[in-house]
N, C-alpha and C positions, 0 to 999 in steps of 0.2 A: 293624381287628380282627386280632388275632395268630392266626397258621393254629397247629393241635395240630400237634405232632410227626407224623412218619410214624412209624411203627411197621413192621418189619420184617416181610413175611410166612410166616408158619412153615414151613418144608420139609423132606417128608419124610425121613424116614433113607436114607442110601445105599443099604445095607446091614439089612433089618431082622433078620439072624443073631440071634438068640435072645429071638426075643420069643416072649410066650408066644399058646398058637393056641388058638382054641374056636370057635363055631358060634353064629349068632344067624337066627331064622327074620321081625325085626324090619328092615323096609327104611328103608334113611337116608334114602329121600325122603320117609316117614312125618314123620319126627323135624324134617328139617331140610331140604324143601323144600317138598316139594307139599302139605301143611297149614301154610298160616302162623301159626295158631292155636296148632300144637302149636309149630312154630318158637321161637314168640316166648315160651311155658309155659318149652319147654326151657333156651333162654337167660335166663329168669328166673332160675331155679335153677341153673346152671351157665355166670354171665356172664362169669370167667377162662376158659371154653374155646373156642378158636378153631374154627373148621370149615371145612373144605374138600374140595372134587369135582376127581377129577382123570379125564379120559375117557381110556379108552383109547390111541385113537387107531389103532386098528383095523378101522376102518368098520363096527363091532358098538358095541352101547347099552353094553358092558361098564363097569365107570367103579368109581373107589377112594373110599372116603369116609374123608377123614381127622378127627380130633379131636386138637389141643396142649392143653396144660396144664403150666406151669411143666415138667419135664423126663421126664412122660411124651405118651405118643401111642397112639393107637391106629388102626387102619386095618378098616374092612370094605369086601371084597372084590367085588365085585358081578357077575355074572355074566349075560347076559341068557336069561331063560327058566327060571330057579334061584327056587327056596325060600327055602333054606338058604344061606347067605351065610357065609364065613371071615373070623373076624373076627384079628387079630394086636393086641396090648398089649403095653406096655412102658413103664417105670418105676412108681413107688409106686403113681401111681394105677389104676385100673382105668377108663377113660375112658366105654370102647363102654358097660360093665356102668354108670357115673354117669347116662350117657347114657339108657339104657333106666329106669332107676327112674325117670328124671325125665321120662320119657314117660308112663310106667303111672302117675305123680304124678296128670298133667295130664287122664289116662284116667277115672281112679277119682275125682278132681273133676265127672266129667260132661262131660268135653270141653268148659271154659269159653273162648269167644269173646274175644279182646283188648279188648272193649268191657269186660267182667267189670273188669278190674282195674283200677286205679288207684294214683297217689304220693301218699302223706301227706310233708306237711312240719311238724316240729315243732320249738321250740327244741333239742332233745336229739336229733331223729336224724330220717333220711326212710327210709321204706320203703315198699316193693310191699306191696298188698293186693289182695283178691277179693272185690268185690260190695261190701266193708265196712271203713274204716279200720280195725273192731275183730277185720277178720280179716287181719292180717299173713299176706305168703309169708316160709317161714321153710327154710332149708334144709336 
């Protein structure tokens, strides 16, 4: 069996000088950890975007949550004992903001369980569905 390629792991910007800053009250372990449920919604909808935790290393919970995407990124900032989270974006796309619709997506579904969905295979094409081949995930 031929192994995939490795794929490079995406790394931060050196320098994030002029990205742009906002505010999110939405925690990435929501998104992309401690719900796998929501995990696996998000990445439905957003399976070009890589994600990554990077701790501290400060002997505090503090910790950065990264998101790639072809040649934008985006970064929230995590504080321990914080609300309110800084989030930093940079190029075309708006990652964090991709990131969050496609939470509120998985939200306003009813918070469906990994069991919910399912792959159609058809001569013409395969796609994710919910509860129903006749209900494609559609992005």
């Amino acid at each position: 069996m031929a192994a995939r390629p490795a794929h490079p792991r995406p790394q931060p910007p050196a320098d994030p000088t002029g990205a742009d800053e906002s505010s999110t009250t939405l925690h990435p372990d929501a998104v992309a950890w401690s719900d796998l449920d929501a995990s696996f919604a998000v990445g439905l909808r957003l399976p070009e975007v890589a994600r990554r935790f990077i701790d501290a290393d400060d002997g505090t919970d503090d910790f950065a949550f990264w998101a790639f995407a072809d040649q934008s990124w985006a970064c929230v900032q995590v504080t321990e004992g914080t609300t309110v989270h800084r989030v930093l974006q940079h190029g075309q796309r708006r990652l964090w903001e991709e990131i969050e619709a496609a939470y509120r997506w998985w939200e306003d579904l009813g918070r469906p369980t990994t069991d919910r969905f399912g792959v159609a295979v058809t001569p013409d094409r395969q796609y994710v569905y919910l509860d129903s081949p006749d209900n494609p995930i559609r992005r």
